[in-house]
C-alpha positions as MATLAB code, in Angstrom:
seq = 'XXXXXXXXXXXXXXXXXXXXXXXXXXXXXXXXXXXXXXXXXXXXXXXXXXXXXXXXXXXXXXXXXXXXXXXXXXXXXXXXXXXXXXXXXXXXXXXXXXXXXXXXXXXXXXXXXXXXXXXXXXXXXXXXXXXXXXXXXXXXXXXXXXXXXXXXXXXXXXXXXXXXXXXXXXXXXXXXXXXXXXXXXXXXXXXXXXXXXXXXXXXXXXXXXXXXXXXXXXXXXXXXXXXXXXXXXXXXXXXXXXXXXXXXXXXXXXXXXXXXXXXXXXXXXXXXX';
ca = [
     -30.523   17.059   12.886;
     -28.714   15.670   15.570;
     -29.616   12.138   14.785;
     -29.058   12.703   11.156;
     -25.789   13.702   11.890;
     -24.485   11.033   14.398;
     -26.043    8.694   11.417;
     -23.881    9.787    9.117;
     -20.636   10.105   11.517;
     -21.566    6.110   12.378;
     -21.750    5.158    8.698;
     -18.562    7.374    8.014;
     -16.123    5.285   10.789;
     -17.922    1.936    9.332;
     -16.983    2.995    6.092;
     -13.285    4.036    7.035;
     -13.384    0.725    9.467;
     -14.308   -1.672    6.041;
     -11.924    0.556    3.906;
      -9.451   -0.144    6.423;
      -9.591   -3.903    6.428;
     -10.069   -4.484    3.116;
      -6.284   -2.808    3.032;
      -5.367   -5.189    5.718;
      -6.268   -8.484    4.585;
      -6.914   -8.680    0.648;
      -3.591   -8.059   -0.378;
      -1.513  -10.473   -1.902;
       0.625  -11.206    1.063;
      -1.758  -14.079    2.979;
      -2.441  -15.764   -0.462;
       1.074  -15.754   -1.259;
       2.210  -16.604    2.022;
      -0.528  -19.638    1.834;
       0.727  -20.767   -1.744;
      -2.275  -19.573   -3.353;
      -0.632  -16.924   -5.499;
      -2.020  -14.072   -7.442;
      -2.011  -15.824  -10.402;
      -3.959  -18.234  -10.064;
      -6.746  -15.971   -7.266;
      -7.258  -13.700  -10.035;
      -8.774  -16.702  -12.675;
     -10.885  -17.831   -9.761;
     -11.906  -13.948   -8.625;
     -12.567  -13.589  -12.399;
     -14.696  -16.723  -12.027;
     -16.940  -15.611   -9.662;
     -17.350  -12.542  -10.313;
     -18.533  -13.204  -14.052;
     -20.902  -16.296  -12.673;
     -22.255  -13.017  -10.352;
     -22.899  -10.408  -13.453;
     -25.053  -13.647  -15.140;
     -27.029  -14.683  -12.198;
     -27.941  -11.190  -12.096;
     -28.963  -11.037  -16.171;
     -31.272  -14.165  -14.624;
     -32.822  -11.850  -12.566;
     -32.961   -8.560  -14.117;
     -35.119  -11.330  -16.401;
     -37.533  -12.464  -14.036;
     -38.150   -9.226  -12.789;
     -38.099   -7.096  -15.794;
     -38.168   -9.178  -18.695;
     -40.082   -6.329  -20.771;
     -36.339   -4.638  -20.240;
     -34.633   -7.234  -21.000;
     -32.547   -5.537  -24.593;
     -30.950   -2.822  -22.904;
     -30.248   -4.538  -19.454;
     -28.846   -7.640  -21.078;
     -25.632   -5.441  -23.143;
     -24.722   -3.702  -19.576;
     -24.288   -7.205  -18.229;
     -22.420   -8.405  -21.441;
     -20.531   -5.264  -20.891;
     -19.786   -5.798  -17.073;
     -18.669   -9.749  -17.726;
     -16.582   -8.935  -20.800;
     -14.907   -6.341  -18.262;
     -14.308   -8.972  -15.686;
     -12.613  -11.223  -17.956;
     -10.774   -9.060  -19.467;
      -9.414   -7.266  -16.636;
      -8.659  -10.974  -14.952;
      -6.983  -11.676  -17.864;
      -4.473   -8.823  -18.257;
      -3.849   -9.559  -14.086;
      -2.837  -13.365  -15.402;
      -0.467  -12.507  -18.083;
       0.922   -9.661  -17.063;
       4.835  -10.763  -17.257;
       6.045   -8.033  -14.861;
       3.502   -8.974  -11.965;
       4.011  -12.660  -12.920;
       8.031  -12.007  -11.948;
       7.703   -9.813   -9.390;
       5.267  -12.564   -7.557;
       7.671  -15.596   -8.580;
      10.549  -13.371   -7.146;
       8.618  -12.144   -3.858;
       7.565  -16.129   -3.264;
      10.917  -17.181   -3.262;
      12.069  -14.441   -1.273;
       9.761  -15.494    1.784;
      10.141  -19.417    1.088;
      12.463  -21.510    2.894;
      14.508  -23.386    0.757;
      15.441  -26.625    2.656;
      11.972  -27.092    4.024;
      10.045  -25.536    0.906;
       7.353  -23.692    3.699;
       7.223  -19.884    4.303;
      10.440  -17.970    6.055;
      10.855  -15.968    8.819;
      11.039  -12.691    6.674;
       7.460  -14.074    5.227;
       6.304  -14.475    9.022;
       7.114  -11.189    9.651;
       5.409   -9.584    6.923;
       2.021  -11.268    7.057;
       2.255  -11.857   10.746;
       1.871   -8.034   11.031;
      -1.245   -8.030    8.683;
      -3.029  -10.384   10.844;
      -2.902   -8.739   13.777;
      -4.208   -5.900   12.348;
      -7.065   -7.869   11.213;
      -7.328   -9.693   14.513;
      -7.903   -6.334   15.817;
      -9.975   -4.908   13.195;
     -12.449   -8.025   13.454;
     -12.384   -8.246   17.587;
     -11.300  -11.591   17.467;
      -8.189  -13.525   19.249;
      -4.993  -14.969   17.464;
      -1.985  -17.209   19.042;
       1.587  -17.886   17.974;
       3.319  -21.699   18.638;
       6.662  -21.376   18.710;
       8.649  -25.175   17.837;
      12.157  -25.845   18.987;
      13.536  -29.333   17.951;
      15.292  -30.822   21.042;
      18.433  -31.892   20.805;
      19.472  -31.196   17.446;
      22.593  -30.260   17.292;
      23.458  -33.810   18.440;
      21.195  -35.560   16.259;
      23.769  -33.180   13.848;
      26.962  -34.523   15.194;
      25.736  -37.948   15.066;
      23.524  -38.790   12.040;
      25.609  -35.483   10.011;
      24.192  -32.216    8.471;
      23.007  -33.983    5.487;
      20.583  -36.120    7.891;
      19.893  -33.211   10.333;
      18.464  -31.467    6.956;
      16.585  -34.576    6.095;
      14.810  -34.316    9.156;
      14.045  -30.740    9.122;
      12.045  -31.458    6.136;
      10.150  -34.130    7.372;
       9.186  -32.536   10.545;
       7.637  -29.702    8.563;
       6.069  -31.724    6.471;
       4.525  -33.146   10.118;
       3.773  -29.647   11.444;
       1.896  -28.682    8.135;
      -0.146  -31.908    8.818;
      -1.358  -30.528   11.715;
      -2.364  -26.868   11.312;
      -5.657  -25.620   10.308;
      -6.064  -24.444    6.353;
      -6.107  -20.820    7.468;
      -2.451  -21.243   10.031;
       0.635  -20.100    8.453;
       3.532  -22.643    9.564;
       6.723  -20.873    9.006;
      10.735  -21.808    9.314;
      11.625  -18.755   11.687;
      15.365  -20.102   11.945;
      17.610  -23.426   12.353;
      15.702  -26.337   14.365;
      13.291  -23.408   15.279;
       9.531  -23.263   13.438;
       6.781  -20.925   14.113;
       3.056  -21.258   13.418;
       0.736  -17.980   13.001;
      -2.956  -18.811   14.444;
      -5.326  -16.321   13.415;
      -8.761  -16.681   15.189;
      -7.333  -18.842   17.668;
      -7.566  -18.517   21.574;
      -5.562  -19.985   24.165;
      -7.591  -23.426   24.170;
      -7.737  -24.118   20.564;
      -3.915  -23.055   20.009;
      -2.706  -25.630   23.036;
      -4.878  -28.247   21.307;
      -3.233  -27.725   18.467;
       0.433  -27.559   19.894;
      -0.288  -31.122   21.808;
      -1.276  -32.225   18.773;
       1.934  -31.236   16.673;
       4.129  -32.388   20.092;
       2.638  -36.125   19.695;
       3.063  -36.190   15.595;
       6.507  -35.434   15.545;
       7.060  -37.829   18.351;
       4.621  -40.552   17.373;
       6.899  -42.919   15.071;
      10.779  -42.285   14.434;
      12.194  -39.934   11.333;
      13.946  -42.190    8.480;
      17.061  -41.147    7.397;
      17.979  -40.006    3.701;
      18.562  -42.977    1.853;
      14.864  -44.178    3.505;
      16.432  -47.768    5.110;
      19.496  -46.451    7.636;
      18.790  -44.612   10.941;
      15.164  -44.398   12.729;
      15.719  -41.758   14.560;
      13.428  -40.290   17.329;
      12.878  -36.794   17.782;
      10.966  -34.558   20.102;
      10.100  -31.096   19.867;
       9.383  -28.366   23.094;
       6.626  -26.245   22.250;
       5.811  -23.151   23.471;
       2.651  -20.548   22.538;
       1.304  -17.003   23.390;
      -2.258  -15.751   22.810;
      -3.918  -12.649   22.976;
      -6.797  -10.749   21.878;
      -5.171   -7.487   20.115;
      -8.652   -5.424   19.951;
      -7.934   -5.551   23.728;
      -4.336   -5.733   24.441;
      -2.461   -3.794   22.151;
       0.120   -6.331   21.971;
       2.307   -6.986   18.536;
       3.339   -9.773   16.615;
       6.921   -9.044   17.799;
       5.664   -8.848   21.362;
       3.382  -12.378   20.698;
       6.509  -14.423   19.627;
       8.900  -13.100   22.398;
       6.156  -14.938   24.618;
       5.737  -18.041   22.787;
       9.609  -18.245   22.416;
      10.071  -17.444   26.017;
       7.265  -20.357   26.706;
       9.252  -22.868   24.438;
      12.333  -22.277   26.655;
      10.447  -22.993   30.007;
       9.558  -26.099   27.861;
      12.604  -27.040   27.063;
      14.016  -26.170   31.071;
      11.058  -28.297   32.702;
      12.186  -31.651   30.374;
      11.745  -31.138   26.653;
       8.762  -33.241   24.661;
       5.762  -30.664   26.246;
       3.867  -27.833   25.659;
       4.316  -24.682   27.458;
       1.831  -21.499   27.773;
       2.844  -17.999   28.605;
       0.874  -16.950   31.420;
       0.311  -13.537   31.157;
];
């Protein structure tokens, strides 16, 4: 009895642990966050999950095919279902606005990537899952050095020029499943989820030598190459054992980006914990 019963307590807290997660991390937040947006997920979930109801009429077939009449209108049933429900998810107008209005909430409009307020929000869901699923996530924290005199003497217009590009250079770099945010001004910060210490530095040199490899063109394309450098700093941690939050991870990585920026500029610093 006692086994039965620590059995079912075990498959109870897995069942609460998946239940859990699955409130975590399949919400619309990452996918929006990522440009992937409800919309369009729900055509491809609708996808799969009809190709799954008629791989399993294929089955049901070569297992049963004696069966196959009644089997065969409960799989109609369940893909008719599917699309249906996918479809009302598509055109719902109200969901459709919501999203568009949500999106441009959390988008940065100079730069055209995620916002800080965006950050924020879906930062917090992946450190729940990084603790959920035991595994380690960074943040990078970008400063652009010496901006406001590239400001004063190129102007705002080309200071804003150069923010884009320099995004566009960070996105370059980051890993499909990194969220590359705007967190304020000449200041961007990347979201690393699975990533330790090792792989985030690699991927901080990495974004340090883009932005500095060849010289930012002005806005008219011909005047001004202009060379910019960026101090980088990042923070890692493992929250299943540290119970550390996002807040927490990006006073670190800011605080490493200023020890950047005091030992010379155009590095890479690491808080060391």
């Amino acid at each position: 009895m006692r086994v039965l019963t620590q059995d079912t307590d075990t498959a109870t807290t897995r069942l609460a642990r998946l239940t859990h997660w699955l409130r975590a991390v399949h919400t619309a937040a990452y996918l929006d966050a990522k440009g992937v947006y409800l919309g369009r997920f729900s055509v491809v979930a609708t996808f799969i999950a009809a190709l799954f109801v008629i791989s399993n009429l294929a089955w049901d077939y070569a297992i049963d095919p004696g069966n196959m009449g009644s089997v065969a209108w409960i799989r109609l049933f369940q893909t008719a279902s599917v699309i249906l429900l996918g479809a009302i998810m598509l055109a719902n107008p109200a969901h459709n606005a919501h999203s568009s209005l949500k999106r441009d909430a959390e988008t940065d409009t100079l730069t055209g990537i995620p916002n800080r307020r965006c950050f924020l929000r879906v930062g917090e869901h992946l450190v729940e899952r990084a603790a959920l699923e035991r595994r380690p996530m960074s943040v990078i924290f970008i400063d652009v050095d010496h901006f406001k005199a590239i400001n004063d003497d190129y102007g705002h217009i080309c200071g804003d020029h150069l923010l884009r590009q320099i995004a566009a250079r960070i996105e370059r770099c980051t890993r499909i499943e990194d969220l590359a945010t705007r967190f304020g001004g000449e200041e961007f910060a990347i979201i690393l989820p699975g990533a330790d210490a090792a792989t985030a530095r690699m991927l901080a040199e990495k974004i340090c030598e883009q932005v500095a490899e060849r010289p930012f063109q002005g806005p008219n394309g011909t005047d001004h190459a202009i060379p910019v450098t960026v101090s980088v700093g990042l923070a890692s941690a493992a929250p299943a054992m540290e119970a550390v939050t996002l807040q927490e991870l990006t006073r670190r990585a800011d605080d490493a980006a200023y020890r950047a920026k005091r030992a010379g500029r155009h590095r890479v610093e690491i808080h060391q914990g």
